[in-house]
N, C-alpha and C positions, 0 to 999 in steps of 0.2 A: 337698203342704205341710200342716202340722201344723195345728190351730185356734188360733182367738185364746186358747181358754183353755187349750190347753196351752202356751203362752207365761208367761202369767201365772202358773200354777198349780206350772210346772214353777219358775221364779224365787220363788214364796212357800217352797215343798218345799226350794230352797238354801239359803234363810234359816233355816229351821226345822231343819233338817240341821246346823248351823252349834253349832243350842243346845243339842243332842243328841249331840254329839259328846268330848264327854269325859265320857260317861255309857254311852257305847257297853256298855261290857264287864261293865255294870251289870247282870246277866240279871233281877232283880226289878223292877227299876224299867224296862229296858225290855217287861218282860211288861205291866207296868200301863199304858206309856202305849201298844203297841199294842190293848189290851182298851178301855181307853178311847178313844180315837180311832175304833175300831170303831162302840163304841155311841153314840157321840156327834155323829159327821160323815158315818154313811154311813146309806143309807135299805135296808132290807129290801121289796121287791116285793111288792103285792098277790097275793095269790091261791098263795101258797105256803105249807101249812102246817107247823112246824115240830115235831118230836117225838123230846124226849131216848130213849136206851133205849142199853143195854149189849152188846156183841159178844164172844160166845165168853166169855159169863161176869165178864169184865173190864176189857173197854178202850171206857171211856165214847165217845159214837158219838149221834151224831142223824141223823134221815130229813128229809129236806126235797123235801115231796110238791106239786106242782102241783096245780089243780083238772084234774080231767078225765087223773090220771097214767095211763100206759101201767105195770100193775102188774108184767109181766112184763120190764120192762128196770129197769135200774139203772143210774148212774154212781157208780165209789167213789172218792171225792177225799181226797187227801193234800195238806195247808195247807202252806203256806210258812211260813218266819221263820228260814231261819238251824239247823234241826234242835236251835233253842235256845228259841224263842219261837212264839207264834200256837196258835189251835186251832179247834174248830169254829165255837165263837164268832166268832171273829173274821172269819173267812171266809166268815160264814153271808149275808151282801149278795152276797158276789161269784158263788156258788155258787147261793143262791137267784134269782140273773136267770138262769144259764145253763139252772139248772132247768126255770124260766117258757119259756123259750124252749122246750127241746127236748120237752117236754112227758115227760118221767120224772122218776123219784125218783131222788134223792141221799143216798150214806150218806155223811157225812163222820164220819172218826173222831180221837180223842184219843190219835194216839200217842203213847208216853213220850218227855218231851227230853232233851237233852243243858243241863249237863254233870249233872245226877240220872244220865240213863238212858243211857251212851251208847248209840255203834252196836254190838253189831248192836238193842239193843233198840226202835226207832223201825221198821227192818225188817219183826220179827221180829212185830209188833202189824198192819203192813201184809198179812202175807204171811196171818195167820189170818184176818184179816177177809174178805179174798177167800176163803178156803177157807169158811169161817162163814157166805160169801154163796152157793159150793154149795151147802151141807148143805142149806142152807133152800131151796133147789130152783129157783136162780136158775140159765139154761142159759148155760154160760160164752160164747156167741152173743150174748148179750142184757147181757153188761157192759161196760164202758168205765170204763177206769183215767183217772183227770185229777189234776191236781196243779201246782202252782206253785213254780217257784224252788227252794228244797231239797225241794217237796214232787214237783215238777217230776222233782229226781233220782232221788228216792224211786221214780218210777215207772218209772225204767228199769233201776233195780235190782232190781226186786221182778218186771218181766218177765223178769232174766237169772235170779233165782230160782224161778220158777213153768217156766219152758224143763228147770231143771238137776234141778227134782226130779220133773218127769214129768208137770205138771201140766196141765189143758184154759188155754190163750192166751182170754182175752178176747177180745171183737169189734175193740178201736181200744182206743186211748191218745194223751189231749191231754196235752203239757208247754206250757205257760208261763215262759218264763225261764228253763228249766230248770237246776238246778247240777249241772252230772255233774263236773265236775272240781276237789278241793277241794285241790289240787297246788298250786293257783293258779296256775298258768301261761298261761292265756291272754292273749295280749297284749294284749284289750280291757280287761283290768283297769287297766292301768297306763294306755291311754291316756284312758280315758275316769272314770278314778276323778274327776275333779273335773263332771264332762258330766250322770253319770246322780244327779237330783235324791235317790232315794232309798235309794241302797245307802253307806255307808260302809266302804270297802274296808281299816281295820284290824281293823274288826269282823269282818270277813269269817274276816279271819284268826284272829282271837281264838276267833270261834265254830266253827270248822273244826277247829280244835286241842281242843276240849271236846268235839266228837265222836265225832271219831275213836278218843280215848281210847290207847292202849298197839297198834291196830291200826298200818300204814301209809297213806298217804293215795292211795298207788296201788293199795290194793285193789279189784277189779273192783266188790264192793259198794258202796266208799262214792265211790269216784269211776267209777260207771259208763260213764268215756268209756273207759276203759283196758280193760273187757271184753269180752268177743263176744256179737254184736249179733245173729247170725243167727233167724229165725223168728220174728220180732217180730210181730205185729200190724201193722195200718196205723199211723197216728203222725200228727199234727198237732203242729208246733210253731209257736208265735209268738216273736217275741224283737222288742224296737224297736232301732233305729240306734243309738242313746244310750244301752243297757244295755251294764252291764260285764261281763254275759256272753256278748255276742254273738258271740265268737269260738269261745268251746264249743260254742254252739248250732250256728254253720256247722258246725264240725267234727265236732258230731254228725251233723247229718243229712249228710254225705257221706259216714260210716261205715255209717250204716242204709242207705244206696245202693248201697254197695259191699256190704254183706250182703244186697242184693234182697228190701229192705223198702220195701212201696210209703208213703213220710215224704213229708210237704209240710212244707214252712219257707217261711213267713211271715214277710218283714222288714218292721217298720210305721216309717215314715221319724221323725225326729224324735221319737222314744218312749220314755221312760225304762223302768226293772222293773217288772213287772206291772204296767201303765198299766191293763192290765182291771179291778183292782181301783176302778179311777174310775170308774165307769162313769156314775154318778150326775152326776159333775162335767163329761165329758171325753167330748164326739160318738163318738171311739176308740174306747174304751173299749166303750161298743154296739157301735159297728160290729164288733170283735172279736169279742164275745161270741154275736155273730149268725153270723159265720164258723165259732165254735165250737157253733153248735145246727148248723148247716148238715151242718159232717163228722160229730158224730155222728147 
């Protein structure tokens, strides 16, 4: 059973959902109020230093170092929002506790969004960074891909691209909510579009259509559940009962099964999208992120 304050917390998130919602398709003003909400309502963890710096010359990008980090592993996170919104900023609470935990560095970067950048360029910023994190003599052993929701997707597109162009697999890849399928077909969308406090599902759509751009939406890239899955890495995936993508997320990891990838999916009872993101508010929330230092 869920806590008392995700009872609470999940019915304030409805109301607040409520006022935000014919602003959805607003990309500026929904960048401001995730930026603010960030800096405003979530706490950053002791003992994790933070440090801007540039990737491959151009795709802004910060380290987020524990005390006492293991200098030779890495995790490289790709933020959620929709492939329209969010950045390191904004992610830099939920990222900096997993850090704390696992005791490594995290490079989280600024990929380009949509609709400026579409896909493939959000990708295509992905795929150098990992290659940017060879160069610098990081042993592909010692990385781990993580990522949430679209950032979630992003990670298993960017393994089906690292497989196709010959490149060393990472150690493991955590998805969080992941969106591999911007088809929209899943049928959690539909039932539980009104259930999950923080996704609004015509955004979904609107933002999935500024992506994708003149591509199709069953391309293996941008909806990675339609590719081939074989040779993956291990995988950790979380998803709650109450996310509207939880039908992907099944349907993922019984596809990385059937491709004999050793995948754990985690369904957390009562849990709306990236609940982890709460971590500060929401006992879950920990306990998740504990799960997530454990498999890496």
């Amino acid at each position: 059973m869920a806590s008392i304050r995700n009872y609470f917390l999940t019915r304030y998130m409805r109301l607040m959902r409520s006022t935000i919602r014919n602003k959805a398709h607003d990309i500026p003003f929904m960048r401001k109020v995730m930026k603010r909400g960030a800096f405003t309502a979530f706490l950053n963890p002791a003992g994790v230093e933070w440090e801007r710096c540039m990737v491959n010359y151009n795709i802004p990008a910060a380290w987020m170092i524990p005390t006492d980090a293991d200098d030779e592993k890495v995790l490289l996170y790709l933020h959620g929002g929709g492939y329209c919104v969010g950045s390191k900023e904004t992610h830099r609470p939920l990222v900096s506790k997993i850090c704390k935990h696992t005791g490594i560095k995290e490079l989280a970067i600024d990929y380009r969004l949509a609709p400026e950048h579409p896909f493939p360029a959000g990708l295509e910023d992905a795929f150098l960074s990992y290659c940017w994190l060879l160069e610098e003599g990081y042993k592909p052993e010692n990385i781990i891909l993580g990522g949430d929701s679209a950032g979630g997707g992003m990670v298993v597109a960017l393994l089906i691209v690292l497989r196709e162009k010959k490149k060393p697999m990472p150690a493991g890849a955590v998805c969080l909510a992941p969106w591999v399928d911007l088809t929209m077909a899943g049928e959690s969308i539909g039932r539980l579009r009104e259930e999950d406090p923080l996704i609004v599902v015509d955004e979904m759509y609107h933002w999935a259509e500024m992506y994708i751009g003149e591509e199709k939406a069953e391309h293996r890239l941008i909806s990675p559940l339609f590719g081939e899955l074989k040779k993956f890495p291990p995988m950790l995936i979380q998803i709650g009962t109450q996310d509207v993508l939880i039908a992907e997320a099944r349907l993922l990891a019984k596809k990385l099964e059937k491709a004999k990838v050793d995948v754990t999916l985690e369904e957390w009872e009562d849990m709306f999208h990236v609940w982890q993101y709460f971590w500060p508010y929401l006992p879950e929330g920990g306990d998740a992120i504990i799960n997530i230092a454990d498999f890496i």
